[in-house]
Every structure is written in C-alpha cells, then in structure tokens.
C-alpha positions as CSV (number, residue, x, y, z in Angstrom):
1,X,-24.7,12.5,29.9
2,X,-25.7,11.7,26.5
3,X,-23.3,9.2,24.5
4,X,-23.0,12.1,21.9
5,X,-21.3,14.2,24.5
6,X,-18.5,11.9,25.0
7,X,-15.9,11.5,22.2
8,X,-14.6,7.8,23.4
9,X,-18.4,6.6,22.9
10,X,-18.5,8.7,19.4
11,X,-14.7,7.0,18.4
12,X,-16.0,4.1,19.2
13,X,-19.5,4.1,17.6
14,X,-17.4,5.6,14.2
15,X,-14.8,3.2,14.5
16,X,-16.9,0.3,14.9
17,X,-18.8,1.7,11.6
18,X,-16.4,1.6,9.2
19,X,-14.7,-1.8,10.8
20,X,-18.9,-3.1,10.2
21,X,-19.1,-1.7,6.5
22,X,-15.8,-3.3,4.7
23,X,-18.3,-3.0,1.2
24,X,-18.5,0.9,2.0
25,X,-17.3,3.5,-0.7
26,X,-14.2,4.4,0.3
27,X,-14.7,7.8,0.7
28,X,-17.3,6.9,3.6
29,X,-14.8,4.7,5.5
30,X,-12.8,7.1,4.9
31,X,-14.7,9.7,6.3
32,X,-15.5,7.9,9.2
33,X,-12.4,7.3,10.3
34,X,-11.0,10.5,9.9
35,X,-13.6,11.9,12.3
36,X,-12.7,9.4,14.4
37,X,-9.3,9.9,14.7
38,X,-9.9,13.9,14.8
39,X,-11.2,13.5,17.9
40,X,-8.3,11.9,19.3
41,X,-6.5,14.0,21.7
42,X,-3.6,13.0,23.4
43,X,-4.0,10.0,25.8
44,X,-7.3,9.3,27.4
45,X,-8.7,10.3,30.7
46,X,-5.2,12.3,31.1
47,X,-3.7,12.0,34.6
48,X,-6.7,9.5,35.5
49,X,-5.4,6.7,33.4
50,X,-3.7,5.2,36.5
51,X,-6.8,4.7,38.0
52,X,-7.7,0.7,38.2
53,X,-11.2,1.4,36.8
54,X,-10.1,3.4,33.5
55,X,-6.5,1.8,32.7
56,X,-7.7,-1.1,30.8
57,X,-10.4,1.4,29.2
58,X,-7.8,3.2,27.9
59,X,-5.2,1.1,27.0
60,X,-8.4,-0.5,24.6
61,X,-9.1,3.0,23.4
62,X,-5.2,3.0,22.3
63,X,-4.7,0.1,20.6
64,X,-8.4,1.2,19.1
65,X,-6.5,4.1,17.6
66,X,-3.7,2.6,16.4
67,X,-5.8,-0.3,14.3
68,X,-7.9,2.7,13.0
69,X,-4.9,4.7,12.0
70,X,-3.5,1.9,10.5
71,X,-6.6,0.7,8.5
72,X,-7.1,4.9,7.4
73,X,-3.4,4.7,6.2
74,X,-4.3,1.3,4.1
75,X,-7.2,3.0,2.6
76,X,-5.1,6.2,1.4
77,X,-3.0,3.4,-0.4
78,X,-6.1,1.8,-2.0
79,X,-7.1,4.9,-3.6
80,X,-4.3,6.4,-4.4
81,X,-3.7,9.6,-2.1
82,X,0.2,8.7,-2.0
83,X,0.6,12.3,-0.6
84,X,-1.7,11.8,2.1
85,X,0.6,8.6,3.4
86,X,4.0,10.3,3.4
87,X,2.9,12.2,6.3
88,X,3.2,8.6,8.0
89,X,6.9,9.4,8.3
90,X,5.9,11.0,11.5
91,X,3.5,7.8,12.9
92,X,6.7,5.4,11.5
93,X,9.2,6.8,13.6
94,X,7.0,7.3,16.5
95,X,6.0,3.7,16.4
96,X,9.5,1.9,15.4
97,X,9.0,-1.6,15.4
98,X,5.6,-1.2,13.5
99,X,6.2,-3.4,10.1
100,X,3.6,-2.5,8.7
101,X,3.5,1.3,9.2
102,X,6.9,1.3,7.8
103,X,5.9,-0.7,4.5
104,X,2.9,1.7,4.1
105,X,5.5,4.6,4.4
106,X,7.5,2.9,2.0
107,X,4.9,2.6,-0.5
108,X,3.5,5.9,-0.1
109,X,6.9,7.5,-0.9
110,X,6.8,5.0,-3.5
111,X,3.8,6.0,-4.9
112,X,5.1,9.4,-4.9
113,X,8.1,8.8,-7.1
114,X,10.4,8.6,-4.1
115,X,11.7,5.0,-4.3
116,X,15.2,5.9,-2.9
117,X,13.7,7.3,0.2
118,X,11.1,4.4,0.3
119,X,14.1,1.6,0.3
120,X,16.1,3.7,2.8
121,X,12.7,3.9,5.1
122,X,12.5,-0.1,5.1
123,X,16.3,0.0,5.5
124,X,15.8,2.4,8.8
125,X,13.2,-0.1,9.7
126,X,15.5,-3.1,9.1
127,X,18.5,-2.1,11.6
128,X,15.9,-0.5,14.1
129,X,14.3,-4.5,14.9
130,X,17.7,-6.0,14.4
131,X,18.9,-3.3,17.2
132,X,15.7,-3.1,19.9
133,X,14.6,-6.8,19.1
134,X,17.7,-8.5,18.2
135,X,15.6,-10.0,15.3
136,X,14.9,-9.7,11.7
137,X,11.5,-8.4,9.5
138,X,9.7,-10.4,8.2
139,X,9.5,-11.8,4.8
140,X,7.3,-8.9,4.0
141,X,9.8,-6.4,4.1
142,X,12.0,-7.9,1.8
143,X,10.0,-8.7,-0.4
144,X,8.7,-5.1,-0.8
145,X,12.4,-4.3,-0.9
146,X,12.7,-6.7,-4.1
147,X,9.8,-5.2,-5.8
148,X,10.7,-1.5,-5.4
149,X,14.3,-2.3,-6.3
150,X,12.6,-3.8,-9.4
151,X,10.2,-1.2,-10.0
152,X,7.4,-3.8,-9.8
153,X,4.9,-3.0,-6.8
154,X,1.8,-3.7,-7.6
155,X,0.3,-0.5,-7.4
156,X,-0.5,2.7,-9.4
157,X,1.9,5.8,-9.1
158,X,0.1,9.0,-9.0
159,X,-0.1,11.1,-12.4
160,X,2.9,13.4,-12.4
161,X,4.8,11.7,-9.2
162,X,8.2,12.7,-8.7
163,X,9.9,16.2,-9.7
164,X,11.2,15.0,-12.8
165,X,9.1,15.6,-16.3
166,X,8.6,12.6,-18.0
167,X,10.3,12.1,-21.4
C-alpha cells in the first residue's frame, strides 16, 4: 500500500512539515495543519488499539494530534482569527487540565471583545486543577488574569470585536 493511502503516514508527513518550516507563511502552516488534523478521525486503529504492536503507535499518533492542535490554535492567535479560537471552548473543556488550551481560549474570547467570559474561562480552569490536582496554575494564568483585568494583553483585538459600537 502506498504511504499516500494511509492517513497516519499523510498526518504525519504534514505534521512533521509544518513542525520543519517554523519560517513558513502562516497561511502554509496553517494549511498544513489543518489538513492534517481533518483527517483525524476518532481514535486510531479503532478496536485494534489494544493490540501490543499498535498501542504505543497510537498513543504517539495522539499526543501527535494534540501538539498539532495546539500549535494550529497558537497560530490563529498569531494572526489574528480570534473567531476561529473561541471554538476552542469545546477542546478546553474536553481536555481540563490543559493550561495552555485554556489561556488560548481565554485570549481568543479576548480578542473577540469577550473579556468577562475570558477571565471566567481561566477562573473555570483555576478551580478545575485546584479540584482534580489538588494544586494551583501556574504563574501563567495569573498573569494573563492581571493583564486582561487591566486591559493590557499584548495582542491586537479584531476590528469591530464585541457587539457594542464604538463611541
């Protein structure tokens, strides 16, 4: 079977491309990755993944996905698609003790014009590791906090954010 044929070996090669090309346009990385991604379908090899010889394979194919979701959500911050991120709500509260899917939540509603509902999504965060983990975020978090709370993130809001005209 050609490597073509076999979307782990064409996630991979696409991941591995954009990881490799860090210089890229954006839009190519970006590209790559959502290709990637789209072929992503629930967990691979399915009722196999119990099998000694593909387990490992695909717990590596997992935590493959996750970086490459991760890195696809820090480029939507870099250029700006704020609307793009606040569908990370979903990815947030399926992975609950992920810092820094939470702060990328936080600063896409942010970047919106939603900095209520980014302080209470790092507040949701907060008292879900104090709860499971029985420890606090990091530094990170409140700092984010502190510079949403004083409107200072250093970042560009998106032209018209927010439902409110400007004066």
């Amino acid at each position: 079977v050609d490597d073509d044929q076999i979307d782990a070996a064409v996630f991979l090669r696409q991941v591995h491309a954009e990881r490799a090309a860090p210089g890229a346009a954006s839009d190519t990385r970006r590209r790559l990755l959502e290709d990637a991604l789209g072929l992503w379908r629930g967990d691979p090899f399915g009722e196999l993944r119990d099998e000694p010889l593909l387990r490992d394979v695909g717990d590596s194919l997992c935590v493959l996905h996750d970086e490459a979701v991760a890195r696809l959500h820090g480029l939507l911050l870099e250029v700006g698609d704020f609307d793009g991120l606040v569908e990370l709500s979903g990815w947030a509260k399926a992975h609950p003790l992920d810092e820094g899917a939470w702060c990328r939540l936080a600063l896409g509603l942010y970047g919106v014009g939603r900095p209520t509902e980014a302080l209470r999504a790092l507040s949701t965060h907060r008292r879900v590791v104090r709860t499971t983990a029985g420890v606090e975020p990091t530094a990170r978090l409140s700092e984010l906090e502190a510079q949403i709370l004083a409107d200072e993130v250093p970042m560009h809001r998106a032209p018209g954010a927010g439902n409110l005209q400007v004066p």
